[in-house]
N, CA, C and O atoms as a CHARMM CRD file, in Angstrom:
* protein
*
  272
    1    1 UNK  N      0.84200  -1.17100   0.00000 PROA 1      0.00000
    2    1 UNK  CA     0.00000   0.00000   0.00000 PROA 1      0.00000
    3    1 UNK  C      0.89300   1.24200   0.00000 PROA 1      0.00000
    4    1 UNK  O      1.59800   1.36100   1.00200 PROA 1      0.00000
    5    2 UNK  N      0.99800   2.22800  -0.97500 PROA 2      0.00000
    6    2 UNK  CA     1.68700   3.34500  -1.03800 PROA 2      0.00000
    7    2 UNK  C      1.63300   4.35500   0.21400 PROA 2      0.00000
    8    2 UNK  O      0.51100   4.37100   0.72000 PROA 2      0.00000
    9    3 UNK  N      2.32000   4.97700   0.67400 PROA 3      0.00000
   10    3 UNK  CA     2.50600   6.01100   1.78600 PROA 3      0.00000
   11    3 UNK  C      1.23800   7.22500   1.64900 PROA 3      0.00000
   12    3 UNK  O      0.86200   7.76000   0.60600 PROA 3      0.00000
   13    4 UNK  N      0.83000   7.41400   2.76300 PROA 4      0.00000
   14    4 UNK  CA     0.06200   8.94900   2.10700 PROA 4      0.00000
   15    4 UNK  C      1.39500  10.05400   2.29200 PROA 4      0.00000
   16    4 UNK  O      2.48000  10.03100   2.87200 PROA 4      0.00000
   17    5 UNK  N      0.83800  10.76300   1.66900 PROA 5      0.00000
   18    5 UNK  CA     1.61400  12.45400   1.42200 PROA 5      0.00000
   19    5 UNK  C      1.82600  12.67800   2.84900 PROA 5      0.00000
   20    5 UNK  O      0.93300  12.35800   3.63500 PROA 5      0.00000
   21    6 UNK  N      3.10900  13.28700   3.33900 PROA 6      0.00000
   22    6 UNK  CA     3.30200  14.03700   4.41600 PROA 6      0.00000
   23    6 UNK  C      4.15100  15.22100   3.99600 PROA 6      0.00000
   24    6 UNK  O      4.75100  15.44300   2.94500 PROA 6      0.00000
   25    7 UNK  N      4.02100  15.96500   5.19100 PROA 7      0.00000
   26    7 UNK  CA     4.22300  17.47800   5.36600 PROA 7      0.00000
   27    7 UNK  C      5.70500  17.40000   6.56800 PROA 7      0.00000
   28    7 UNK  O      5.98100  16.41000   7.24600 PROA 7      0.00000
   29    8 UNK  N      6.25600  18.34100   6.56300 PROA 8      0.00000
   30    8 UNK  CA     6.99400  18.27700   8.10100 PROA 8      0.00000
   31    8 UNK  C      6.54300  19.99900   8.45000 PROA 8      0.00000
   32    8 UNK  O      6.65400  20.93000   7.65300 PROA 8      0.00000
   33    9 UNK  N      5.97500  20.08300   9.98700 PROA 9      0.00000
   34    9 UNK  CA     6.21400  20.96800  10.63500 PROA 9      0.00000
   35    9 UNK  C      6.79700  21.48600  11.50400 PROA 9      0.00000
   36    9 UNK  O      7.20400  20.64600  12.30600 PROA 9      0.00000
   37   10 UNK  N      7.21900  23.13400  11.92500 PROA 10     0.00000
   38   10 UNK  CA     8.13200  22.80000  13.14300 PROA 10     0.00000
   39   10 UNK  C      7.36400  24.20100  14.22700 PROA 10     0.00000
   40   10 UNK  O      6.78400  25.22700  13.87100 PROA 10     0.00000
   41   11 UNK  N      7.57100  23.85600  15.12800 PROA 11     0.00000
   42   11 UNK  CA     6.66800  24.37800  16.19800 PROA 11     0.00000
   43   11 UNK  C      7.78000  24.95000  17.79000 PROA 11     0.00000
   44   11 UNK  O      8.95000  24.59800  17.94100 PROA 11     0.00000
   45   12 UNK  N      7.19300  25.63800  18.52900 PROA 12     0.00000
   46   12 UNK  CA     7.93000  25.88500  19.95400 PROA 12     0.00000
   47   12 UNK  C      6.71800  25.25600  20.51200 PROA 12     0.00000
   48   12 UNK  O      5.58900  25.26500  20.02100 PROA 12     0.00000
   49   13 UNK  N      7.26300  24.50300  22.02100 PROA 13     0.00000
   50   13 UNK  CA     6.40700  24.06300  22.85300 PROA 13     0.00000
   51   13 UNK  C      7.25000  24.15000  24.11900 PROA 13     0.00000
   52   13 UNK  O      8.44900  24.03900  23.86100 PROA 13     0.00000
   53   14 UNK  N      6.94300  24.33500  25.56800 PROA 14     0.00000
   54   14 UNK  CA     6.82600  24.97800  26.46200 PROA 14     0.00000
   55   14 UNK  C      7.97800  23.47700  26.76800 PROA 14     0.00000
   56   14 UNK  O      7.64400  22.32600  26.48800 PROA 14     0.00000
   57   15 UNK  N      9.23500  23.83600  27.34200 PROA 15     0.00000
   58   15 UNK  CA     9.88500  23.19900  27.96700 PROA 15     0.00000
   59   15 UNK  C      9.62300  21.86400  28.81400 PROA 15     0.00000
   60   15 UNK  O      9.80300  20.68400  28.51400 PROA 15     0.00000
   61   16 UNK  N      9.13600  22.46400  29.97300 PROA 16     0.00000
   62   16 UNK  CA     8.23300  21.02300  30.36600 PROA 16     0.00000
   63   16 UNK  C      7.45500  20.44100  29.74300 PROA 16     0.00000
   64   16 UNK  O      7.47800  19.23400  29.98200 PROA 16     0.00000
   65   17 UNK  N      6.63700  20.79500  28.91400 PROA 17     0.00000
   66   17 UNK  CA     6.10000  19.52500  27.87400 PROA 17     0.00000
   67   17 UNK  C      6.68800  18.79700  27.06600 PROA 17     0.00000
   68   17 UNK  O      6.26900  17.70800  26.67400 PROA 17     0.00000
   69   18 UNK  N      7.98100  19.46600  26.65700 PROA 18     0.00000
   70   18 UNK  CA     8.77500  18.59500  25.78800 PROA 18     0.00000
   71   18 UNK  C      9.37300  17.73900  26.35400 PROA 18     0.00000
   72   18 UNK  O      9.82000  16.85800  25.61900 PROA 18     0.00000
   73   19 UNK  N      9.69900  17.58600  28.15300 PROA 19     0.00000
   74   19 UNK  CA    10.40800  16.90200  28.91600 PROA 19     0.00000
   75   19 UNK  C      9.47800  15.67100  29.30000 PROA 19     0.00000
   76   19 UNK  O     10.02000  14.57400  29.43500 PROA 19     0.00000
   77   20 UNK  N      8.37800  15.77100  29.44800 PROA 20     0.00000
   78   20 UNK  CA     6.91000  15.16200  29.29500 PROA 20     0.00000
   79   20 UNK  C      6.86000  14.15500  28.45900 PROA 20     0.00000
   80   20 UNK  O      6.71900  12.95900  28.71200 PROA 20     0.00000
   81   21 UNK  N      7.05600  15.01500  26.83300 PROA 21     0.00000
   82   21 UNK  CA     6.99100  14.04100  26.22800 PROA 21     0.00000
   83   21 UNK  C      7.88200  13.06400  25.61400 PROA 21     0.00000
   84   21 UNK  O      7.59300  12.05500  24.97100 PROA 21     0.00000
   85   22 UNK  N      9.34100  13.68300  26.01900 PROA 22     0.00000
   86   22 UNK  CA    10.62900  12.69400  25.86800 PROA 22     0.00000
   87   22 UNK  C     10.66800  11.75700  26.82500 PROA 22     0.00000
   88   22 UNK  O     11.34800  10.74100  26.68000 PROA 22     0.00000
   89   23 UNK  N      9.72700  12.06200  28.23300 PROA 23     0.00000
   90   23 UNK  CA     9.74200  10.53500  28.96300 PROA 23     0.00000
   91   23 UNK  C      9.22100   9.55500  28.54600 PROA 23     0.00000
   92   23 UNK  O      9.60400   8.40300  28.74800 PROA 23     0.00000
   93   24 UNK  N      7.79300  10.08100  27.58000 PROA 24     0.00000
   94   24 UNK  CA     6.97800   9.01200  27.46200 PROA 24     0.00000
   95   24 UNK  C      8.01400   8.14900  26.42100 PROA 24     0.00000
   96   24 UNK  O      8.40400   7.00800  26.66900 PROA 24     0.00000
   97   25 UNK  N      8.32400   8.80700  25.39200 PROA 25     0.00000
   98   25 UNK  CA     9.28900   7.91700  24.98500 PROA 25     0.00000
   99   25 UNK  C      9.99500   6.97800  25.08700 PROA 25     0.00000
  100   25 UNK  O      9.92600   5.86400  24.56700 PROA 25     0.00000
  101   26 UNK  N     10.93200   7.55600  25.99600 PROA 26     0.00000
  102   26 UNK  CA    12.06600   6.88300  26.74400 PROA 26     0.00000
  103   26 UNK  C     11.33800   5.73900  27.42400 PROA 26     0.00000
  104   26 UNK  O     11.88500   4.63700  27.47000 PROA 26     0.00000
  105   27 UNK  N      9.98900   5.95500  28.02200 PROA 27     0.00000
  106   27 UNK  CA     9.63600   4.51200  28.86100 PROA 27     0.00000
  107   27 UNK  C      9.00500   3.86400  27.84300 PROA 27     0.00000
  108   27 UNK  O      8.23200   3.03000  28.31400 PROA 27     0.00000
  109   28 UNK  N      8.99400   3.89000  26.22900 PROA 28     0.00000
  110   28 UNK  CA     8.84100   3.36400  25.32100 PROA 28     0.00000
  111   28 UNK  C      6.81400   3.05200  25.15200 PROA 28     0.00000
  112   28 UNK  O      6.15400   2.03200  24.95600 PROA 28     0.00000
  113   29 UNK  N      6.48300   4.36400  25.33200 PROA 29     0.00000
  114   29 UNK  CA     4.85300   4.72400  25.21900 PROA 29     0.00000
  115   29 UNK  C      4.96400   4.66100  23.41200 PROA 29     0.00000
  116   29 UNK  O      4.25900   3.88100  22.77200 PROA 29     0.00000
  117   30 UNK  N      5.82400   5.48300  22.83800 PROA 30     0.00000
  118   30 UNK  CA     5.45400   6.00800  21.72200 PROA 30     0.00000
  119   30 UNK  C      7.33600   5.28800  21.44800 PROA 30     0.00000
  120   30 UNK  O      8.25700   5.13600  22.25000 PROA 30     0.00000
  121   31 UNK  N      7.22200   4.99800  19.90400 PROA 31     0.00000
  122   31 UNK  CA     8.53800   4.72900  19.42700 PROA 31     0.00000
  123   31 UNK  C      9.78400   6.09000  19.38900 PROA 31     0.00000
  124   31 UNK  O     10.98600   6.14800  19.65200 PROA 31     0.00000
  125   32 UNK  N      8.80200   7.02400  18.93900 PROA 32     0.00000
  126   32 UNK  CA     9.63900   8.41300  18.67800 PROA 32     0.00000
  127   32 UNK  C      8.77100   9.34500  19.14700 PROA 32     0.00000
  128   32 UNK  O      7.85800   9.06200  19.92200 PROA 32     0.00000
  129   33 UNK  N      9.10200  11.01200  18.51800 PROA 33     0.00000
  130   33 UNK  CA     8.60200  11.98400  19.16600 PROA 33     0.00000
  131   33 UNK  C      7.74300  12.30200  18.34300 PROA 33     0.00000
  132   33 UNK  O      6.68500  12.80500  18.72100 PROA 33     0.00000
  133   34 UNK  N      8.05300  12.04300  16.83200 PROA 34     0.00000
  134   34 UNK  CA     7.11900  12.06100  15.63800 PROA 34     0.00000
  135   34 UNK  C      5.89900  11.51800  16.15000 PROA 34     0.00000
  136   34 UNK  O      4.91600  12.24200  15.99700 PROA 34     0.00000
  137   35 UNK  N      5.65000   9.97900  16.94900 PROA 35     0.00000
  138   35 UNK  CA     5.01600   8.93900  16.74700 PROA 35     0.00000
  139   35 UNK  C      3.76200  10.15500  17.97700 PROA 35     0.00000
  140   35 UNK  O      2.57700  10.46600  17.85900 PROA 35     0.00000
  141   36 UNK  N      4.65700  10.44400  18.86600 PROA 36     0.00000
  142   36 UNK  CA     4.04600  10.97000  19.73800 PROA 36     0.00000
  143   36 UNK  C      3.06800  12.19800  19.37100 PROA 36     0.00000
  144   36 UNK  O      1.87900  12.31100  19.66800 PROA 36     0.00000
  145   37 UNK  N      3.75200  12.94000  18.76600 PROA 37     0.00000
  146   37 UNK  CA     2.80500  14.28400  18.12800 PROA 37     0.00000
  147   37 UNK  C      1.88700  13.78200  17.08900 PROA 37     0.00000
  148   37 UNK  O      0.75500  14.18600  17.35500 PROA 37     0.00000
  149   38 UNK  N      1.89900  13.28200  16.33800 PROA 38     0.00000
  150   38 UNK  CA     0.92400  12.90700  15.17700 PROA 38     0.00000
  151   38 UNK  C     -0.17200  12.16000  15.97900 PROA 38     0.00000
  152   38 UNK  O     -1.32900  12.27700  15.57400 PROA 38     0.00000
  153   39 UNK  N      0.09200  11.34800  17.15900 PROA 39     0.00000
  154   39 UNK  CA    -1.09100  10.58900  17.61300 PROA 39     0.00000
  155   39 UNK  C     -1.59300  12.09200  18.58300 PROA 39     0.00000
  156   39 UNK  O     -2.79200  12.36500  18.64300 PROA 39     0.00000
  157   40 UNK  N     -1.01000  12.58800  18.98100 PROA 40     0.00000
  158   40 UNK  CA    -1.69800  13.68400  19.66700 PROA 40     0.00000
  159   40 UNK  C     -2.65600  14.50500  19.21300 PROA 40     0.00000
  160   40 UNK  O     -3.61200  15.05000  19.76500 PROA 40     0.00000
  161   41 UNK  N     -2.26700  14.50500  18.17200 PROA 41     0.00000
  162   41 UNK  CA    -2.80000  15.63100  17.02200 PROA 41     0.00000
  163   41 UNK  C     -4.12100  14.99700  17.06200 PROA 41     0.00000
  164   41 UNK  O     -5.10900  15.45400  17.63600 PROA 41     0.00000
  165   42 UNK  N     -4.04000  13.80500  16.34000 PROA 42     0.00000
  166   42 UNK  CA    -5.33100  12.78600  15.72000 PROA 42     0.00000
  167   42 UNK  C     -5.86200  12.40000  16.89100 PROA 42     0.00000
  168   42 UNK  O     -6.97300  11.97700  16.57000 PROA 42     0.00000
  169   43 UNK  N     -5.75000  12.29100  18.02500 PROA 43     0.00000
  170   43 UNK  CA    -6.79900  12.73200  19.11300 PROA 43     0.00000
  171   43 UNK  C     -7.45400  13.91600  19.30800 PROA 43     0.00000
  172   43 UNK  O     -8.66500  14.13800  19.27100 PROA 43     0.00000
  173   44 UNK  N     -6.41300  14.75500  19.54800 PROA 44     0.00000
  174   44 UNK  CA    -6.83400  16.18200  19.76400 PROA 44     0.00000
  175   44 UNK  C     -8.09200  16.04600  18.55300 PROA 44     0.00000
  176   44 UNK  O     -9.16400  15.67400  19.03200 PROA 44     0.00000
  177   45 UNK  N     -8.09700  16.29200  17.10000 PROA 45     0.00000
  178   45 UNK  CA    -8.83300  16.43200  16.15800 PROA 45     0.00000
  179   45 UNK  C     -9.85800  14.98800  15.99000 PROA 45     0.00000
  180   45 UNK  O    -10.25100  14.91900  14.82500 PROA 45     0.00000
  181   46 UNK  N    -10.14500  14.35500  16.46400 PROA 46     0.00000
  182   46 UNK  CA   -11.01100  13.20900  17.06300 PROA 46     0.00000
  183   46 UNK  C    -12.19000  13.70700  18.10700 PROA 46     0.00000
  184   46 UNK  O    -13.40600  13.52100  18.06300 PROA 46     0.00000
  185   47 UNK  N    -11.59400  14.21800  18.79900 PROA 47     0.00000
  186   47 UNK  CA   -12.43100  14.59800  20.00900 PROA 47     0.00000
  187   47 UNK  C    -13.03700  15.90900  20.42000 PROA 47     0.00000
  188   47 UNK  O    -13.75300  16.27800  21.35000 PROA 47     0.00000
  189   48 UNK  N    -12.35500  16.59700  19.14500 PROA 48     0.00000
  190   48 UNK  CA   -12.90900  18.16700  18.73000 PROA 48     0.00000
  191   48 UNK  C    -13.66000  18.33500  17.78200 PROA 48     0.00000
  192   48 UNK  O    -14.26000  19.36700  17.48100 PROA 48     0.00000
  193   49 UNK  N    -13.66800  17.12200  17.15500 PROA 49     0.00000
  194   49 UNK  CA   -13.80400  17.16300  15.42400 PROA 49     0.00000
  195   49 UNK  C    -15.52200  18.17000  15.60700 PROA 49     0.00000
  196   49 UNK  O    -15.54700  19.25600  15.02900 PROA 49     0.00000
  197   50 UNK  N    -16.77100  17.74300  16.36700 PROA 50     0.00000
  198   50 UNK  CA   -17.64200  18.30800  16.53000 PROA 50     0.00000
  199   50 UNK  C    -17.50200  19.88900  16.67700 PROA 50     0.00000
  200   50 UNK  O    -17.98400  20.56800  15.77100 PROA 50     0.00000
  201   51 UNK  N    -16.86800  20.54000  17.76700 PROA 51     0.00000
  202   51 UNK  CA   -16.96300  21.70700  17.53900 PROA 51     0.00000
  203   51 UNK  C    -16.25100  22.45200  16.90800 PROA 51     0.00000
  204   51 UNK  O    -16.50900  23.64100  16.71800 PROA 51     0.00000
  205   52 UNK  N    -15.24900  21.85500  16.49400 PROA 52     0.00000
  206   52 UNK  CA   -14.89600  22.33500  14.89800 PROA 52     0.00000
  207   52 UNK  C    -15.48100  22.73300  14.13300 PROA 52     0.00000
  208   52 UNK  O    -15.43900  23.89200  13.72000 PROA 52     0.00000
  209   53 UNK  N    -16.39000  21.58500  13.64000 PROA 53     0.00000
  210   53 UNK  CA   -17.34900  22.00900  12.79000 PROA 53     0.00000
  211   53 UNK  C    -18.40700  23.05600  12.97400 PROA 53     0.00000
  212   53 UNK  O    -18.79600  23.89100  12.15700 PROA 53     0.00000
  213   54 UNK  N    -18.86400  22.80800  14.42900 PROA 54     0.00000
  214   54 UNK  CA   -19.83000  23.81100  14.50600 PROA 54     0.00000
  215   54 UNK  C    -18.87200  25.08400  14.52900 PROA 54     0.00000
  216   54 UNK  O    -19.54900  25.92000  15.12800 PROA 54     0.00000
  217   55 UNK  N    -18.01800  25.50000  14.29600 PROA 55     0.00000
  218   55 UNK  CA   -17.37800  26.96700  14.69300 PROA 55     0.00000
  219   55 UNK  C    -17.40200  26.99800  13.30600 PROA 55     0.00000
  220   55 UNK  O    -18.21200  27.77100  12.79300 PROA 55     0.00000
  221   56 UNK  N    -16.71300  26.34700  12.60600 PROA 56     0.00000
  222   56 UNK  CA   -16.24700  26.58900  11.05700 PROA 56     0.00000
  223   56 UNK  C    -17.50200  26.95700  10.58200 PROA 56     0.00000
  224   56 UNK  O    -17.53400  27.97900   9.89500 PROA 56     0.00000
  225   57 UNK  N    -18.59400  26.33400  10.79700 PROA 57     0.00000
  226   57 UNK  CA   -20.37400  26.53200  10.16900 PROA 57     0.00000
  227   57 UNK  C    -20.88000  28.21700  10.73700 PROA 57     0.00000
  228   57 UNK  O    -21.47600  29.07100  10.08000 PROA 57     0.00000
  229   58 UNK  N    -20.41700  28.28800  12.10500 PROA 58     0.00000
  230   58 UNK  CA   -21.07000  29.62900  12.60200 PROA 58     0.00000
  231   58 UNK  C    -19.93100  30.62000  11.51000 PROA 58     0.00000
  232   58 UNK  O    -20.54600  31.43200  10.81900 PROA 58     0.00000
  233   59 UNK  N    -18.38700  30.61400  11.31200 PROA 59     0.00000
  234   59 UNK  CA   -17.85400  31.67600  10.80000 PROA 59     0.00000
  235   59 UNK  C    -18.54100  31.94100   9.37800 PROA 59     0.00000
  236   59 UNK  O    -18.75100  33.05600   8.90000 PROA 59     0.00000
  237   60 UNK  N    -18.88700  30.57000   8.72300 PROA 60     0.00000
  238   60 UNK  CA   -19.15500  30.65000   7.70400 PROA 60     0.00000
  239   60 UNK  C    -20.58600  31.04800   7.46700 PROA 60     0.00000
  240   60 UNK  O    -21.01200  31.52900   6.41700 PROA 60     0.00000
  241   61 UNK  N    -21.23300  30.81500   8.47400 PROA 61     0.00000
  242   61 UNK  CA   -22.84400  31.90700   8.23500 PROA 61     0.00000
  243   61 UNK  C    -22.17000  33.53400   8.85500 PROA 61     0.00000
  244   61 UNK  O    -22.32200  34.41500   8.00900 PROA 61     0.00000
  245   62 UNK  N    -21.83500  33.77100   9.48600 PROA 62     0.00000
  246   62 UNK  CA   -21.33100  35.23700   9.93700 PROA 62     0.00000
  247   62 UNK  C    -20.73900  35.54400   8.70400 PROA 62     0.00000
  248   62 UNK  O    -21.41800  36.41700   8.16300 PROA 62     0.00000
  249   63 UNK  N    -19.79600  35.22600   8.03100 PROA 63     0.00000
  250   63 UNK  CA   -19.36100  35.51200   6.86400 PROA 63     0.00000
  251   63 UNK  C    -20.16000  36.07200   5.62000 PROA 63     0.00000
  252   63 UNK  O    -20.04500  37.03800   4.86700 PROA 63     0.00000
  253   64 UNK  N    -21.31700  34.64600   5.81400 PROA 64     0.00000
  254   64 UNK  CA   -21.93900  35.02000   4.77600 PROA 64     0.00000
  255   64 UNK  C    -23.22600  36.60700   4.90000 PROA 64     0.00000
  256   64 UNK  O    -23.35500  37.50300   4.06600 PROA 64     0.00000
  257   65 UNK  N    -23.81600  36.47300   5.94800 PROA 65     0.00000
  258   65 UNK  CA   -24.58700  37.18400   6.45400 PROA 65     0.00000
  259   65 UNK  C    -23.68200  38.96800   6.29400 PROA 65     0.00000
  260   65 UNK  O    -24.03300  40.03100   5.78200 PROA 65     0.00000
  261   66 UNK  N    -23.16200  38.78000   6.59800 PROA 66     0.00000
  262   66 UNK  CA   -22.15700  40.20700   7.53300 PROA 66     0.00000
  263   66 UNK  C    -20.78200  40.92100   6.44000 PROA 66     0.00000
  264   66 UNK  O    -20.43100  42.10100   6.45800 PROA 66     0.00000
  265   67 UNK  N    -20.23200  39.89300   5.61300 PROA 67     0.00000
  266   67 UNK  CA   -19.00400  39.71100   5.07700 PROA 67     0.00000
  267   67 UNK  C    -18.03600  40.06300   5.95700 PROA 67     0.00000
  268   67 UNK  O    -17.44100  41.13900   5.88600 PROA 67     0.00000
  269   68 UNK  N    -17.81300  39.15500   6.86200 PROA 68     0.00000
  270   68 UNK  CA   -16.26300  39.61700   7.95800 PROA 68     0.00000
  271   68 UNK  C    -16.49000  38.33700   8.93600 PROA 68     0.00000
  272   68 UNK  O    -15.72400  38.13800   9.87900 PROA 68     0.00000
């Protein structure tokens, strides 16, 4: 099965979280740090995915209604 498309991003994150998340590592939670952020992400956006939408739907009637 071919790879999907990836991107690389690069970000600042608050010291102690990065120490956070190099433990989980190290006690072998996640293989890498990659492994760690991408599953974070795809939770984070899992469990938001709802009001996401509803925000994206309200900008986009305010938008349409108002233009702004």
């Amino acid at each position: 099965m071919p790879e999907k498309p990836t991107t690389t991003i690069q970000t600042e994150i608050p010291m102690g979280l990065f120490l956070e998340a190099q433990n989980l590592v190290k006690q072998g939670w996640f293989r890498n740090m990659d492994e760690l952020v991408l599953d974070a992400l795809r939770r984070f956006l899992e469990s938001h995915r709802e009001d996401l939408m509803e925000e994206f739907i309200r900008q986009d009637i305010e938008w349409g209604l108002y233009g702004h």
